[in-house]
C-alpha positions in Angstrom: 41.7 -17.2 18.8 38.8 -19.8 18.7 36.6 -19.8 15.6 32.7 -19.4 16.9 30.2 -20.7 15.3 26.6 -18.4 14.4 23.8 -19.6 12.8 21.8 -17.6 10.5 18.7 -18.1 8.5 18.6 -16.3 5.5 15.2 -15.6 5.1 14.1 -14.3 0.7 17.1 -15.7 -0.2 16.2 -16.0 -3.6 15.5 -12.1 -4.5 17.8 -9.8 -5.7 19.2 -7.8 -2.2 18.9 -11.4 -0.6 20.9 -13.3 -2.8 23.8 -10.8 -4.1 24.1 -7.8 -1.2 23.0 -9.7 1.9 25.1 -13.6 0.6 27.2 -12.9 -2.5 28.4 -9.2 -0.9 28.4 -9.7 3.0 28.3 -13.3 4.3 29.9 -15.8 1.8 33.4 -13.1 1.5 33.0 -13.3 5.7 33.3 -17.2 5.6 35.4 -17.2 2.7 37.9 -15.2 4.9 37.5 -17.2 7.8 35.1 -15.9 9.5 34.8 -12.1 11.4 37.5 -11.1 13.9 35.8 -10.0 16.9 36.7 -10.2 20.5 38.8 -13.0 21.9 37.1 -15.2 18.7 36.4 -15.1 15.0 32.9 -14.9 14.2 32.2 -17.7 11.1 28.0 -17.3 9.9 26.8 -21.1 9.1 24.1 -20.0 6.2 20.3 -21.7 6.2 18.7 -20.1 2.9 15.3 -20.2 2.5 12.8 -19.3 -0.1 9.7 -20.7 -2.1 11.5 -21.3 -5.1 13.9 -24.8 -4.9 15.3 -24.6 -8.3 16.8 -21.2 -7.3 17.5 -21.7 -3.8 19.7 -25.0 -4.9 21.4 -23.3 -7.6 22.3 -20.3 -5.4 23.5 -22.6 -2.3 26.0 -24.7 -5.1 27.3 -21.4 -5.7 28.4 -20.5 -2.7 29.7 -23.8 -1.6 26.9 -26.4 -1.0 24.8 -24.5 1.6 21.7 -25.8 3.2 18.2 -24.5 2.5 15.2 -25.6 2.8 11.4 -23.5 1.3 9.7 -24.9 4.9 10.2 -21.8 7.0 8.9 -23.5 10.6 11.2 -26.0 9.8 14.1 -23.6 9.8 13.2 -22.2 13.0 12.9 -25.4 14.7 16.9 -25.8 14.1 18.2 -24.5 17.5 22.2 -24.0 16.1 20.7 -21.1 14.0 20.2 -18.0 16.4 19.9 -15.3 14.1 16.8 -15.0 12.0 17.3 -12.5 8.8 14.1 -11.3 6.7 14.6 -9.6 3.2 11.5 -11.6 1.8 7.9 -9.7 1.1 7.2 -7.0 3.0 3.5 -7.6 4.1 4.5 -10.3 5.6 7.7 -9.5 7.8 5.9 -8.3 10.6 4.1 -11.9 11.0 7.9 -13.8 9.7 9.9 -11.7 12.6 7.0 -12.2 15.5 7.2 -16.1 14.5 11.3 -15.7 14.7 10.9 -14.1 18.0 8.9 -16.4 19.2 11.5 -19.3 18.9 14.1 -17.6 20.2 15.9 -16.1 17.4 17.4 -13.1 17.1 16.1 -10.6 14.6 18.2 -8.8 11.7 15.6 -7.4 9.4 15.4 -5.4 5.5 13.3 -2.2 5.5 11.0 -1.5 6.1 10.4 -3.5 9.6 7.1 -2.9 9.7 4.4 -0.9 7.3 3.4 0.5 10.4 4.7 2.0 14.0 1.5 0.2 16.0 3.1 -3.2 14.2 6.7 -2.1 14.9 6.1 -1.3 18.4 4.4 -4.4 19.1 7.2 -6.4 17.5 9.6 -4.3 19.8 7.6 -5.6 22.8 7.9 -9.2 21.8 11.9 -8.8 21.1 12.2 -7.2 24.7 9.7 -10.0 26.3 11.9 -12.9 24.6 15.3 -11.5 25.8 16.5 -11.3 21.6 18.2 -9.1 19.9 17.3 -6.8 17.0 18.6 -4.7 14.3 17.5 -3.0 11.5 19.1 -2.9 8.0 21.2 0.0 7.1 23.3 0.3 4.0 22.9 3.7 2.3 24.9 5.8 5.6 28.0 4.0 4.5 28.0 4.3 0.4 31.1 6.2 -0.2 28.9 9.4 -1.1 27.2 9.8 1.9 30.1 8.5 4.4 32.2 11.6 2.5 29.6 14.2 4.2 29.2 12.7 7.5 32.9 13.3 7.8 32.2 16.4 6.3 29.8 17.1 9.2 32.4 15.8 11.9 34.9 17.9 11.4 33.0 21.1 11.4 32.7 22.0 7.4 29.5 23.3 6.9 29.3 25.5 9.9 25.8 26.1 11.1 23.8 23.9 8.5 21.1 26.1 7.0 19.9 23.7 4.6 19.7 20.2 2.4 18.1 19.0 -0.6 17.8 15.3 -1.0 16.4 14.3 -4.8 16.4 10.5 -5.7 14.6 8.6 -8.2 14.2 7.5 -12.1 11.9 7.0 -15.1 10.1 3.3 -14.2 8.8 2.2 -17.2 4.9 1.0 -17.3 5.6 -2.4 -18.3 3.3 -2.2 -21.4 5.4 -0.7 -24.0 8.5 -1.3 -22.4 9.5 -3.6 -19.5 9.1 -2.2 -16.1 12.6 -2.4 -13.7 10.8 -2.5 -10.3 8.3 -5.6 -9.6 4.9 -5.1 -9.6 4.4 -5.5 -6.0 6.1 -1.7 -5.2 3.0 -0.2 -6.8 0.4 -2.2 -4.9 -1.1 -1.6 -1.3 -1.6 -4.8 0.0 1.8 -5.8 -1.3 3.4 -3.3 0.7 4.1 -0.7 -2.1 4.3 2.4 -2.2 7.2 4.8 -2.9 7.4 6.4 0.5 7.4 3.5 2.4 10.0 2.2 0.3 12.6 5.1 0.1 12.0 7.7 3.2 13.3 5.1 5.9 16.6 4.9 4.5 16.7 8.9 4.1 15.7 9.5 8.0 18.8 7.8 9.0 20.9 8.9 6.5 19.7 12.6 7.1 19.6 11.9 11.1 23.4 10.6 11.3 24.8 13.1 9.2 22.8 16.5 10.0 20.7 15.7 13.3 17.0 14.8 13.8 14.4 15.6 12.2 11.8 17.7 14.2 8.8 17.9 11.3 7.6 16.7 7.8 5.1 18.0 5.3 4.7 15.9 2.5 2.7 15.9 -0.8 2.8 12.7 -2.3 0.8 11.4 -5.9 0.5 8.7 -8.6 1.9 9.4 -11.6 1.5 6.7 -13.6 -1.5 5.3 -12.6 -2.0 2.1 -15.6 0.6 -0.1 -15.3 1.7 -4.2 -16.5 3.0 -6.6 -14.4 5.7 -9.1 -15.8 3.5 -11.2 -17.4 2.0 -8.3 -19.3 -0.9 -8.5 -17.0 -2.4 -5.3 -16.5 -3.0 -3.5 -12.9 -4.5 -0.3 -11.2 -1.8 1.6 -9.2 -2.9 2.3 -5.7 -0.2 3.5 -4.2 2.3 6.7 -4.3 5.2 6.9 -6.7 6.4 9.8 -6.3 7.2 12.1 -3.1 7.8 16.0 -1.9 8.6 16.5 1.5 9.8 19.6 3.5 11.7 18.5 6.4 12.4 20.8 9.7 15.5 19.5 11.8 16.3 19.9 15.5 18.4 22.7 14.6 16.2 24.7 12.8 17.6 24.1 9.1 15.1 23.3 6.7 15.5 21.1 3.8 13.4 18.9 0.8 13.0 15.7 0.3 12.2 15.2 -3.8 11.8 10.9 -5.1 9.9 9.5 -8.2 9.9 6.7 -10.0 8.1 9.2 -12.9 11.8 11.8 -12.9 14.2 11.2 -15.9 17.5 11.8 -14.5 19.9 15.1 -15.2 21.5 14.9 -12.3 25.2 13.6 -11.1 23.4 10.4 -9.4 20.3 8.7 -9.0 20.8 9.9 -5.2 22.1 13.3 -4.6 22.3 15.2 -1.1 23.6 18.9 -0.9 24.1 20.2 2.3 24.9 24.1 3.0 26.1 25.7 5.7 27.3 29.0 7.3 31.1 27.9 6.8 30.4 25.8 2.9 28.7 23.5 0.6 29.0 19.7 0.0 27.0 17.9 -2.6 27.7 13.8 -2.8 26.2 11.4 -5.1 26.1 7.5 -4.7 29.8 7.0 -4.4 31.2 10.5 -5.1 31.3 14.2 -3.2 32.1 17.9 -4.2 32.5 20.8 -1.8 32.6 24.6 -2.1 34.0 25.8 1.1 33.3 29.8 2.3 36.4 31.1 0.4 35.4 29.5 -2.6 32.0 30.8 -3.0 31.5 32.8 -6.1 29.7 36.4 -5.6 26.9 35.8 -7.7 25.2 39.5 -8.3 22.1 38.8 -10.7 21.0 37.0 -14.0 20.5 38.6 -17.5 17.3 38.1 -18.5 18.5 39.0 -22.2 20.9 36.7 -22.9 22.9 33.5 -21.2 26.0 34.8 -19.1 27.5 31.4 -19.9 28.8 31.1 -16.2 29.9 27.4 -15.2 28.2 26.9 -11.8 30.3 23.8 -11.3 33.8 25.3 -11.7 34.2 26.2 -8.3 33.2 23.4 -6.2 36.2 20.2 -5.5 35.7 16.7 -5.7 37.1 15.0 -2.5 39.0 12.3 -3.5 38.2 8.7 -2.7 40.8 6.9 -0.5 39.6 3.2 -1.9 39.0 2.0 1.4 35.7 1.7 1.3 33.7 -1.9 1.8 30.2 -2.5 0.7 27.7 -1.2 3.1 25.9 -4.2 4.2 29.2 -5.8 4.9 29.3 -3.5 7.4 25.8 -3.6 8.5 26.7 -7.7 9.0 30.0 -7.0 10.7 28.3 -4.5 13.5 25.6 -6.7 14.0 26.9 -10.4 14.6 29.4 -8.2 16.8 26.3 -6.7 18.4 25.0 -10.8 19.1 28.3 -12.2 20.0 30.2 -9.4 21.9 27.5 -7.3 22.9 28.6 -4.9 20.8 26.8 -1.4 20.6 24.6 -1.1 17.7 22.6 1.9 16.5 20.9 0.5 13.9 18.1 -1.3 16.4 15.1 -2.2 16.2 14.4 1.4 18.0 16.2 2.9 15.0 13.9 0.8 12.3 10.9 2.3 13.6 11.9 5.8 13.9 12.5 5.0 10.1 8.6 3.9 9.9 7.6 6.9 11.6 8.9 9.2 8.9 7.4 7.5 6.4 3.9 7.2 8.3 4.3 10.8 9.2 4.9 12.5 5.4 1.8 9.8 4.4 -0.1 11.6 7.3 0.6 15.1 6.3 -0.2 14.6 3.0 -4.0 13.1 4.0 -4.2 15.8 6.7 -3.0 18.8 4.7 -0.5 19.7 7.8 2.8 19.5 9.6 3.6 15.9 11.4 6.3 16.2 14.2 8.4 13.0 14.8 8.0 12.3 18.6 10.4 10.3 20.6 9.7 6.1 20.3 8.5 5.3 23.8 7.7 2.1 24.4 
């Protein structure tokens, strides 16, 4: 087995999902391990960082065993032995980063989301297909332990005819004046590319759409909560776009379901993420990393409530906690593994460029509904 070679430019090296999921989690273990098995060779990713920031982008590249970088992007793209081009830096400027990738040839592997836009995802499409590239969108939260649980759920039949989901997600973000905010300042501005829904929903239409089917419609109601907030340097800024985020959502099948996220919820829940499906045949609910299930038989009659006093029932008791098996590797691993298979082998890859869109168009379509005061359907990407 030959060892091959594959350039990648790691575009935003220097923030947090660039630096620890996307090098410390996913590329530097592949090359530690020398390189990904795949076909007739073994896949080893040669690592350009870049960023704005030198100090960090040095330290970080010592880390992980002298890498190159470099803070000139063009200069990065004029290096023909890198071929894949990855983008996890701003977001209002990825569509212009990934054209300009394109554009020299590189392939395209890109954070959500890939575009604040369809129109501007579309067109990006276009360019990928006219340069003869490659393209894949990010998707980690499909193969968190949690979620992985009830897709297996779903393939084996469980839930019977799904009549339903709830999806909540979310926590209290601080305002940054009397205490320190935990999400940069650039989430709550427009022309930053804030904005909760645009954020969160792409990576709940392919978690939803893998494990339960597509989604046929949205309605959405969406708001600012905290509306006065402080940047880092205890600057102080106007909030102009949503933080938090109600959605009904109407599969293919028929089941209905809601969609609830805010950076303005205090948690009382199992996770930050939960997602309960039910269904004709049972009930799963799984968190981040763990999953419970209350299957037909085990369903409790449950006659009425007492408006007097507390019946002190236990509504947990009867659900079971599927056990984990400790097999599982961290998701954008994974998302690396399928897609340098997808460049060198051909590999098939679901997470495409195709797939990153549909993820803008729910998001596009809940911001819709909520100006127009109606229901958006999700039509097919044609292109």
């Amino acid at each position: 087995m030959t060892v091959k070679e594959v350039g990648i430019i790691i575009h935003g090296a220097t923030g947090r999902i660039g630096a620890t999921q996307h090098l410390a989690n996913a590329l530097v273990p592949i090359r530690a391990e020398g390189g990904l098995v795949s076909g007739v060779d073994r896949i080893m990713p040669n690592l350009l960082l870049v960023g704005r920031n030198a100090t960090r982008l040095e330290e970080i590249a010592q880390r992980h065993g002298s890498l190159e970088w470099t803070t000139d992007v063009t200069a990065a793209l004029a290096k023909p032995s890198y071929t894949i081009f990855f983008d996890a830096a701003a977001t209002e400027q990825r569509v212009a980063t990934l054209t300009r990738a394109v554009a020299a040839g590189k392939h395209i592997y890109s954070e959500k989301p890939v575009a604040p836009t369809v129109a501007e995802a579309l067109a990006l499409l276009r360019a990928v297909k006219a340069h003869g590239v490659k393209a894949g969108a990010v998707e980690d939260e499909i193969y968190l332990p949690g979620p992985q649980k009830l897709n297996a759920l779903a393939a084996s039949g469980f839930f019977g005819q799904v009549t339903g989901f709830r999806l909540e997600f979310g926590w209290w973000v601080f305002d940054g004046i009397e205490r320190a905010s935990q999400r940069p300042s650039w989430n709550y501005k427009r022309t930053a590319g804030g904005g909760l829904t645009l954020d969160t929903y792409p990576h709940w239409r392919y978690v939803l759409e893998r494990i339960l089917g597509r989604i046929r419609r949205v309605v959405t109601v969406v708001r600012t909560a905290i509306p006065n907030r402080c940047d880092k340097a205890r600057s102080a800024y106007r909030v102009d776009v949503d933080d938090t985020s109600l959605t009904l959502a109407e599969l293919a099948n028929g089941a209905v379901g809601s969609i609830v996220c805010s950076w303005a919820m205090r948690v009382r829940r199992d996770d930050l993420f939960t997602l309960q499906v039910d269904g004709t045949a049972g009930s799963a609910i799984a968190g981040l990393h763990r999953c419970w299930t209350q299957a037909k038989a085990d369903t409790p009659t449950v006659q009425h409530f007492n408006p007097d006093r507390d019946l002190g029932v236990d509504y947990r008791a009867d659900w079971t906690e599927i056990q984990s098996n400790g097999g599982y590797a961290n998701p954008y691993r994974i998302g690396w593994e399928n897609f340098l298979r997808h460049v060198v082998d051909d590999a098939p890859l679901t997470n495409d460029l195709t797939a990153g869109i549909r993820d803008v168009q729910l998001a596009e379509a809940c911001y819709r509904s909520f100006a127009d005061g109606e229901w958006i359907s999700l039509e097919e990407i044609n292109d």
